[in-house]
C-alpha positions as CSV (number, residue, x, y, z in Angstrom):
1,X,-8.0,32.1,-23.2
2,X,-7.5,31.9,-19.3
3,X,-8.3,28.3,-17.9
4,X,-9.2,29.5,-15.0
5,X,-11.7,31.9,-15.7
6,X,-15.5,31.6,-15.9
7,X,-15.3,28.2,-14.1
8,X,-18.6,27.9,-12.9
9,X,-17.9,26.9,-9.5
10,X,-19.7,23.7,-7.6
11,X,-21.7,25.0,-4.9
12,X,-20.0,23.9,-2.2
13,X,-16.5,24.7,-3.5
14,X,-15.9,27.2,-1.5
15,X,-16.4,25.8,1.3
16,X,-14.8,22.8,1.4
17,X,-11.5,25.0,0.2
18,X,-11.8,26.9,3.3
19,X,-12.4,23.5,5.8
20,X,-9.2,22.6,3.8
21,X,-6.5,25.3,4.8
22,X,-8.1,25.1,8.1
23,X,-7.2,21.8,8.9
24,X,-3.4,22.0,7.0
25,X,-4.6,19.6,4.5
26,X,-2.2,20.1,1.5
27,X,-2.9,17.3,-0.7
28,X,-6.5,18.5,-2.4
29,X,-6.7,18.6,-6.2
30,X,-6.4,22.1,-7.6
31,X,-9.3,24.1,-9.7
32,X,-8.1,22.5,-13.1
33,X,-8.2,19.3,-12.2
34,X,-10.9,19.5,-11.0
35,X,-12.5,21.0,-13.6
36,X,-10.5,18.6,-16.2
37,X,-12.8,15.9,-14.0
38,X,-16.3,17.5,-14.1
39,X,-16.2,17.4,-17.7
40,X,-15.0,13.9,-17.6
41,X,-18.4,12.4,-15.1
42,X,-20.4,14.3,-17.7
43,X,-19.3,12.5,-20.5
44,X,-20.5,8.8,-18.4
45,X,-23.2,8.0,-17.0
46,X,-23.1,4.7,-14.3
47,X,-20.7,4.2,-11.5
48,X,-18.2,6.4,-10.2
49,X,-14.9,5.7,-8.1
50,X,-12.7,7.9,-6.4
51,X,-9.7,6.9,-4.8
52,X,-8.7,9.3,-2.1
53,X,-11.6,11.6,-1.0
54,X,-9.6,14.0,1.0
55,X,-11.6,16.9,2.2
56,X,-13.8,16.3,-0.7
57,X,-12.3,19.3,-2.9
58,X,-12.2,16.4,-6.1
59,X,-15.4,14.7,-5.0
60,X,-17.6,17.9,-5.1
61,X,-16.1,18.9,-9.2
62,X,-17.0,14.9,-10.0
63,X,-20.2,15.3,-8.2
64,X,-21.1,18.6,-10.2
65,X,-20.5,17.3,-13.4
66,X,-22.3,13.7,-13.0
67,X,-26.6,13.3,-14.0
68,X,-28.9,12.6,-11.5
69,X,-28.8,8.6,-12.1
70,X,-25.1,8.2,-11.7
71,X,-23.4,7.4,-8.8
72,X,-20.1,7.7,-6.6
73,X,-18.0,6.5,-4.2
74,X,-15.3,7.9,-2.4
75,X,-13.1,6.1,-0.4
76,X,-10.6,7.6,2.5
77,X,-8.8,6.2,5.2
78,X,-8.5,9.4,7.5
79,X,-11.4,10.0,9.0
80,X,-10.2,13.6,10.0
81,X,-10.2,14.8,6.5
82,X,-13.8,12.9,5.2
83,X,-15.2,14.5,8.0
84,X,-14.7,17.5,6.0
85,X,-16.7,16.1,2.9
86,X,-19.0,14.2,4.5
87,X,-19.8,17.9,6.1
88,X,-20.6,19.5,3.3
89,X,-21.3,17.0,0.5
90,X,-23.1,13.6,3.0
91,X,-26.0,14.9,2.1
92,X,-26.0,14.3,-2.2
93,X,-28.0,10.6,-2.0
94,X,-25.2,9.8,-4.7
95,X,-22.3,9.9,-3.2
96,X,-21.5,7.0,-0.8
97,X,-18.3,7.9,1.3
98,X,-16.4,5.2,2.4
99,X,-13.5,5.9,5.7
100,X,-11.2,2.4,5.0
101,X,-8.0,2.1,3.5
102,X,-8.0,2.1,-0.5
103,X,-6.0,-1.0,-1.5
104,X,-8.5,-3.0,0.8
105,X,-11.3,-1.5,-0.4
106,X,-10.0,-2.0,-4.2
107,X,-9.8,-6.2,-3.1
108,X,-13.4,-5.5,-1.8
109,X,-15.0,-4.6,-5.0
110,X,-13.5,-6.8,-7.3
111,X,-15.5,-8.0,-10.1
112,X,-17.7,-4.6,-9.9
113,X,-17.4,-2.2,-12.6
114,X,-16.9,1.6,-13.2
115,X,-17.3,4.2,-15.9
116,X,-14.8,6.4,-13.9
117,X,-12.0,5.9,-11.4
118,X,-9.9,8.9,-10.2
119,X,-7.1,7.3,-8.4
120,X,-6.3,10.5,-6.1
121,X,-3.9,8.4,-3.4
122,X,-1.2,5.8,-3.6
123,X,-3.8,2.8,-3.8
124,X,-4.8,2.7,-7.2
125,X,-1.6,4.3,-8.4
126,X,1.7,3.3,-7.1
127,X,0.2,-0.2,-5.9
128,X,-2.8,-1.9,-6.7
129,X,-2.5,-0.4,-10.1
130,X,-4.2,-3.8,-11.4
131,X,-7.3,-3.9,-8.6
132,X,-8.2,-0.7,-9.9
133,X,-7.7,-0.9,-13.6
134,X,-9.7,-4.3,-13.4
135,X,-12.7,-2.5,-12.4
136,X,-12.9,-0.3,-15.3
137,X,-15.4,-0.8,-17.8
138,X,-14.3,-1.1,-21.6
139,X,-14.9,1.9,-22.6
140,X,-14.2,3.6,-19.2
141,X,-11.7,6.4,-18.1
142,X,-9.2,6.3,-15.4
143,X,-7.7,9.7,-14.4
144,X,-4.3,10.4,-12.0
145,X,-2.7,13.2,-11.1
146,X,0.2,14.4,-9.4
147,X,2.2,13.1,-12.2
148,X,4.3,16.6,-12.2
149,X,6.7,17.7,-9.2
150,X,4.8,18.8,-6.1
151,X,6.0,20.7,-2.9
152,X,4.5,17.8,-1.0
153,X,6.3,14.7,-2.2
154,X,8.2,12.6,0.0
155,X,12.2,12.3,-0.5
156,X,12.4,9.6,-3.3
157,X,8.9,10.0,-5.2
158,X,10.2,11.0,-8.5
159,X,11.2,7.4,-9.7
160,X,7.8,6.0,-8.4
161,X,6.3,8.7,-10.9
162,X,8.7,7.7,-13.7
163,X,7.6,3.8,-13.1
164,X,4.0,4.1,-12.6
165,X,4.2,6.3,-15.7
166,X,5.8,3.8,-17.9
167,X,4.0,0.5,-16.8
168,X,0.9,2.7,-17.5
169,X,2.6,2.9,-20.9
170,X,3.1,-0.3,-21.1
171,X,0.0,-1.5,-21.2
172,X,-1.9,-2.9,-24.0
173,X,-5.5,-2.3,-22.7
174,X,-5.6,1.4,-22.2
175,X,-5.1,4.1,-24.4
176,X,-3.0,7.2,-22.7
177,X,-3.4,11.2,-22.9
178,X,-0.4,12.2,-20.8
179,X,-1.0,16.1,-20.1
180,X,1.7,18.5,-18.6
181,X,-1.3,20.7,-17.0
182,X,-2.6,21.7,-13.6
183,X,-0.6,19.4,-11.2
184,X,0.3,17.1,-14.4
185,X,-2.5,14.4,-15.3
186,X,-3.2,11.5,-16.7
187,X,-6.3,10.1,-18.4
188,X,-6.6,6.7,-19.6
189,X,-9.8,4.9,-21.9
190,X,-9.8,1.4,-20.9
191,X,-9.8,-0.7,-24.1
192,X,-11.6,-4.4,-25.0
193,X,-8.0,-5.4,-25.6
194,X,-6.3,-7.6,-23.0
């Protein structure tokens, strides 16, 4: 078996991949993961978050994988790399892309709920872990990645990791898959349990 074989791309893949190493952004979610979420959004129906749109690299695998009466939003705070999804993906009437910084927009939705939240940035993750879990539905999947060594971490990361990791552990509401995979994910099923 090859995992990356016979993927069935989303349309605008491609693309967006190319906008990508054009700007320098290094930070987009590889083919598995993304993948590894497609397959998640088709399993829900409902509301969608994402936490760190990027380029949109995430957002169009999510997008590809939910029905037609499911929604998502995508939040970013630079513009510079939206612009890139908005490009190619503004036009799917149910995406909603939001350009604001992810810990305020996490205090701006509380009390909403989601099937799904990727949490692809450091809001959502390494602080305002609760915000985010909060809006999950019982029943509903929070995915993070990143959770293995990357060429892009900043000087010091690997503690955060190791933290985040076990307070994740930790908790009594969510039941964990930890998977040493792609860039090293992540996916939790928020429980009824406090």
């Amino acid at each position: 078996m090859n995992d990356l074989e016979n993927l069935k791309l989303p349309a605008a893949l491609e693309e967006i991949e190319r906008a990508t190493v054009e700007i320098g952004f290094n930070m987009a979610s590889d083919r598995l993961t993304g993948s590894m979420l497609r397959t998640l959004a088709a399993a829900k129906s409902g509301a969608f978050l994402e936490i760190g749109t990027g380029t949109g690299i995430s957002t169009c695998w999510i997008l590809d994988g939910m029905d037609d009466s499911s929604t998502l939003v995508s939040v970013e705070h630079d513009e510079k790399v939206q612009a890139v999804a908005r490009q190619h993906l503004g036009g799917d009437p149910r995406l909603t892309l939001e350009n604001m910084d992810g810990e305020a927009f996490l205090r701006s939705v509380q009390g909403q709920q989601f099937e799904l939240v990727f949490a692809d940035t450091w809001p959502g993750k390494y602080y305002a872990l609760d915000e985010a879990l909060s809006l999950i539905k019982p029943g509903g999947l929070y995915i993070i990645d990143d959770m293995l060594p990357q060429p892009n971490w900043p000087d010091g990361h690997a503690p955060k990791v190791a933290a985040l990791i076990a307070a994740l552990e930790r908790r009594e509401d969510l039941v964990l898959t930890k998977l040493c995979w792609s860039s090293g994910l992540i996916i939790a099923t928020k429980t009824g349990r406090a």
